[in-house]
N, C-alpha and C positions, 0 to 999 in steps of 0.2 A: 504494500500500500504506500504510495506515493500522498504527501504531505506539501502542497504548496506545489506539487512541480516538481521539487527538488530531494526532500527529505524522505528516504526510504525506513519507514519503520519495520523493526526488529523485534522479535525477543517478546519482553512483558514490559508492562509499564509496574509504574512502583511511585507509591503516594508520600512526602516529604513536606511537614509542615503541612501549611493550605494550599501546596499546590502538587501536582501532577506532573511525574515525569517520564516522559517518550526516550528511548534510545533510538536513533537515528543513523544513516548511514547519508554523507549529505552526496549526492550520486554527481554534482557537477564541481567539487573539490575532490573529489575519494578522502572524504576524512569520516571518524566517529564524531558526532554532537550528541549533545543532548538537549530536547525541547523541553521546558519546563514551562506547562498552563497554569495558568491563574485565572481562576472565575471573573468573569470580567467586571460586572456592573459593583459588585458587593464590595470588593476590595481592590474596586480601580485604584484606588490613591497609594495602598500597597506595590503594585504590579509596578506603574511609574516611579517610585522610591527605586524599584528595585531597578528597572532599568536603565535609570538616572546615573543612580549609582555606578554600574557594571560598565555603560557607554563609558564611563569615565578612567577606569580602570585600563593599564599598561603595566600589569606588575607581572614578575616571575612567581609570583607565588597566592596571587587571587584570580580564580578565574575570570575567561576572555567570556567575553557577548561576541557574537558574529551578526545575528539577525535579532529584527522584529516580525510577527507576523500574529495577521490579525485572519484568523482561520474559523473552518468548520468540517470536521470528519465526524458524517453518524455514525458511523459504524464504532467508536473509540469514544461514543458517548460526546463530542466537545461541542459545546454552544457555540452559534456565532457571534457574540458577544467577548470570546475566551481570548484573552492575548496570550502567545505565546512566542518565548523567548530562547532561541538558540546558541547554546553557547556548549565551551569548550567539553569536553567529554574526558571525565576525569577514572582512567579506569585504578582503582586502587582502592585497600580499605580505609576509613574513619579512623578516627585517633580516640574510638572509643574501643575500638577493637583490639583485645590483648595478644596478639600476634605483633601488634607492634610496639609494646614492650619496651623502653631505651635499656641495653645490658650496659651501661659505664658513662661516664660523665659527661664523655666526648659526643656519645652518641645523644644524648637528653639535648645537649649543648643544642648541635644539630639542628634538631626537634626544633626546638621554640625559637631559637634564631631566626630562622625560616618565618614562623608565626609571626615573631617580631617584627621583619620584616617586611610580611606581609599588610598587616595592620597599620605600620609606619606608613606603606606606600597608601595604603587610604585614606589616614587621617592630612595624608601630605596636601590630597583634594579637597579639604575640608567637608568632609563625608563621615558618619559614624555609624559601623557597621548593626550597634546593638543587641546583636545574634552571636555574639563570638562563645565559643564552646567548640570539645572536642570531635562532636558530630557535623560539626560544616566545615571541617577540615579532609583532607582526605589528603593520602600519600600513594603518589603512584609507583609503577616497580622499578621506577631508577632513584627512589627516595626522595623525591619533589612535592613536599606540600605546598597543596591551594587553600585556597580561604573561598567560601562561596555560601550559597543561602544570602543573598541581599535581603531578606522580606521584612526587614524592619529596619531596613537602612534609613537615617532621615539625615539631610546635609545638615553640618553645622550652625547654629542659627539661631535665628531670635523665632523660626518655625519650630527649633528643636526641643520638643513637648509632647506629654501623651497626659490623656485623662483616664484612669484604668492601667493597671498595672499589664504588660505584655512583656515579657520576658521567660529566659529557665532558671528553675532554683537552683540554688549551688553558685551560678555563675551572673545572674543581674545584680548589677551596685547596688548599695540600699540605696541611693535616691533616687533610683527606679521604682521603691515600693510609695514615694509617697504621691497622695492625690494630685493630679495635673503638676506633674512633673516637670521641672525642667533640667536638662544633662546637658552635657558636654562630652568631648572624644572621652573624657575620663570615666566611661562607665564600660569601654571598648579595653582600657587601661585594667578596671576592675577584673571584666569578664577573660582577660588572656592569663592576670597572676591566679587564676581559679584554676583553670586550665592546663594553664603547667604546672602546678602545684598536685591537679588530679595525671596528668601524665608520668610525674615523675612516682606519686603516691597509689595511684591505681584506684583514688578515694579522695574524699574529699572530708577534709574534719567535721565536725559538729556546729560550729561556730559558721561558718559558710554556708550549711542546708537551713541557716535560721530562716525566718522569713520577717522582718529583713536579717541581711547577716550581721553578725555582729564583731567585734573585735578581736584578734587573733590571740589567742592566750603564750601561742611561742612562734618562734619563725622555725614556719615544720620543713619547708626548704633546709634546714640546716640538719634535717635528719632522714632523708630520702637514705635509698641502698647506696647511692656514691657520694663520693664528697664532693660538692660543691666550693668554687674558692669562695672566700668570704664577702668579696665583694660579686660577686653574682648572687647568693642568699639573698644578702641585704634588699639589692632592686629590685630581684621579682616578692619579694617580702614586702615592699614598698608600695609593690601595685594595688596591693589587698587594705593597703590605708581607707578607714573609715571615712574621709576627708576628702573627698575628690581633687581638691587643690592640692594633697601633699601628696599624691599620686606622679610618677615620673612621665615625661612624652614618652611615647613610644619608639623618636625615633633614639633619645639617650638610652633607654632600653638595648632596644639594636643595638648598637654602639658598643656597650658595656658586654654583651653575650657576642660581639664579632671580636671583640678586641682579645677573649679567652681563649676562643677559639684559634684564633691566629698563634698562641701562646708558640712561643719558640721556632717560627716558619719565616722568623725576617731573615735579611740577609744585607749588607753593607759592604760597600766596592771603597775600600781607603786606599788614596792614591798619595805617596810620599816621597820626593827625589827618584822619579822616574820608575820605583817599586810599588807593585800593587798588592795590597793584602787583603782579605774578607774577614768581615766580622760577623760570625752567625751562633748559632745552638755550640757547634763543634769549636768555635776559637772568639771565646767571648771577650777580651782583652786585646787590645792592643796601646803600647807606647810608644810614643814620638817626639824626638829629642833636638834641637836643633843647639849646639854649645854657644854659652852666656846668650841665650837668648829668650827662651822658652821653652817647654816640656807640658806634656799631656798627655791622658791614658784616658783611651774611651773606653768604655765596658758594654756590653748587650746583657740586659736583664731579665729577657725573653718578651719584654712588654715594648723597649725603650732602648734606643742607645743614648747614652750621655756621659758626661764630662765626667770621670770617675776622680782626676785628682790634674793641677796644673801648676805650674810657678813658673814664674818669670811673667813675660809676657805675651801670653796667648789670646784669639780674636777667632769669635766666629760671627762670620758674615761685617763685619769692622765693631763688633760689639765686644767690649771685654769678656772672657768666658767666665763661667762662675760654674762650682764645682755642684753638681748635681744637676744640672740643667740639661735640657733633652737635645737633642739634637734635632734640624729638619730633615725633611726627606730630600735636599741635595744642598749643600753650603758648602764653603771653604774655611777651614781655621788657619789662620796666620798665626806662625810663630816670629815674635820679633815686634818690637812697635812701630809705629808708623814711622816715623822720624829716621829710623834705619835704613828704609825704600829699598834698594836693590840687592841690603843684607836679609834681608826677611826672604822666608821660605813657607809655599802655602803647601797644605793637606788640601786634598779635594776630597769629599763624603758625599756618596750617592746610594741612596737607600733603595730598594727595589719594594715593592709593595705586595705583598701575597695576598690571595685572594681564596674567598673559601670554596671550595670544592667538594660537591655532594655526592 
């Protein structure tokens, strides 16, 4: 059965939230979509959130809209009234499903990084998803989490309000529970540290299933099967704040879970009197001596290269160096003061930038 001309349905359909979804085959791309219907008159204002949404959307990690379409198949029960919305075809399980499991730090890491990510790139459109939980996620088999379910997307805004509480328990902010609400991205903030907190715990504490939830008695983050470093705890420990205002963005989130992740994958090109040396995991140290002039030792910390110790007079970028300070990702340090001119000898420091790899 042919769909619009284009859309070859497959298989069974399967019902998500309030709406209806078609597997598809789209027969003039050769790709898999999925149509997902939405009743049309009852919860128009829904349907367009959600499409609002999704047209807006360019991220690796929420899914794509391809089409609109404003349809009718009897035979599949759909009204002509039904909108219905074509997008990416996510084949993989939910991140409610215990098959997918994180077995070590690295892998959790991973996990909500991704999320992060993905959320960051929504709130970046000033969009708030207010559906985040572990079943609108899904991971496909090359380990690529989406984010998806828009149906209570509402842009950010002086629109941004509900009367009647619409959300899941465990994972809605409590200022979702009060009458005629009004939120911010910070309720997308709330609903991700639940989220990871139920991935890495398989569960979710007590305090969380309240209704509203209420304040966390410990940061349970800090006792998951792996250990966490301290500062990852902390911020997704953070998100769960009662206070929507002391909630972190999402994109310092990200940030903070790519920066662990990256943990020992840099790599530094020091170039000195014609020798070139690298600074990485394997040769965290180096010094550099130029006589009665100046001296310096960088170190790689696995986060950081920076000035580990210096005397005399050394300059990075024509700035005096100062001992603990970080390095950028390409500068020169001079050894020697300015006033010396063609006794002075420079380092050149060019950082490569790793990126993560799923």
């Amino acid at each position: 059965m042919l769909i619009a001309d284009r859309y070859e349905f497959y298989g069974k359909s399967y019902v998500g939230g309030m709406a209806r979804v078609l597997p598809c085959k789209d027969t003039v791309l050769e790709r898999d979509v999925a149509i997902k219907i939405m009743p049309g008159s009852a919860n128009r204002r829904r349907v367009l959130d959600e499409i609002s949404a999704l047209l807006k959307m360019r991220s690796k990690h929420v899914v794509q809209v391809y089409d609109i379409l404003k349809i009718k198949v009897d035979d599949l029960a759909i009204e002509v009234d039904d909108l219905a919305i074509v997008q990416e075809f996510i084949d993989g399980k939910d991140l409610f499903d215990d098959a997918l499991v994180p077995g070590s730090a690295a892998e959790y890491l991973k996990m909500v990084w991704q999320i992060a990510s993905g959320i960051s790139d929504i709130h970046a459109l000033d969009v708030i998803h207010r559906d985040i939980k572990p079943n609108n996620m899904k991971m496909d088999p090359e380990g690529l989490i989406k984010i998806f379910d828009f149906g209570l997307a509402r842009d950010e805004g002086i629109s941004a309000a509900t009367v009647g509480f619409i959300g899941t328990r465990g994972f809605a902010a409590p200022e979702l529970y009060q009458h005629d609400a009004k939120f911010t991205a910070a309720v997308d903030v709330f609903a991700f540290g639940s989220s990871a907190l139920y991935i890495g715990l398989r569960d979710l504490p007590g305090e969380l299933l309240c209704q509203p939830p209420i304040a966390l008695a410990e940061n349970y983050f800090a006792k998951l099967p792996f250990a966490l470093a301290g500062e990852v705890a902390d911020v997704l420990n953070s998100c769960l704040d009662m206070d929507p205002g002391k909630r972190p963005l999402m994109k310092n989130v990200r940030d903070v879970l790519a920066k662990h992740l990256l943990f020992d994958r840099h790599k530094a090109l020091v170039v000195f009197n014609g020798k070139a040396s690298y600074l990485d995991s394997n040769n965290r140290t180096v010094n550099l001596r130029l006589p009665s002039m100046g001296e310096v030792g960088i170190s790689y910390d696995g986060f950081s290269f920076l000035i580990q110790r210096q005397s005399g007079d050394v300059f990075v970028n024509n700035r005096r160096a100062v001992v603990g300070e970080k390095l950028p990702g390409a500068c020169v340090v001079a050894l020697g003061a300015p006033e010396k001119t063609n006794l002075r000898r420079y380092i050149t420091f060019d950082l490569s930038h790793p990126e993560i790899v799923l």
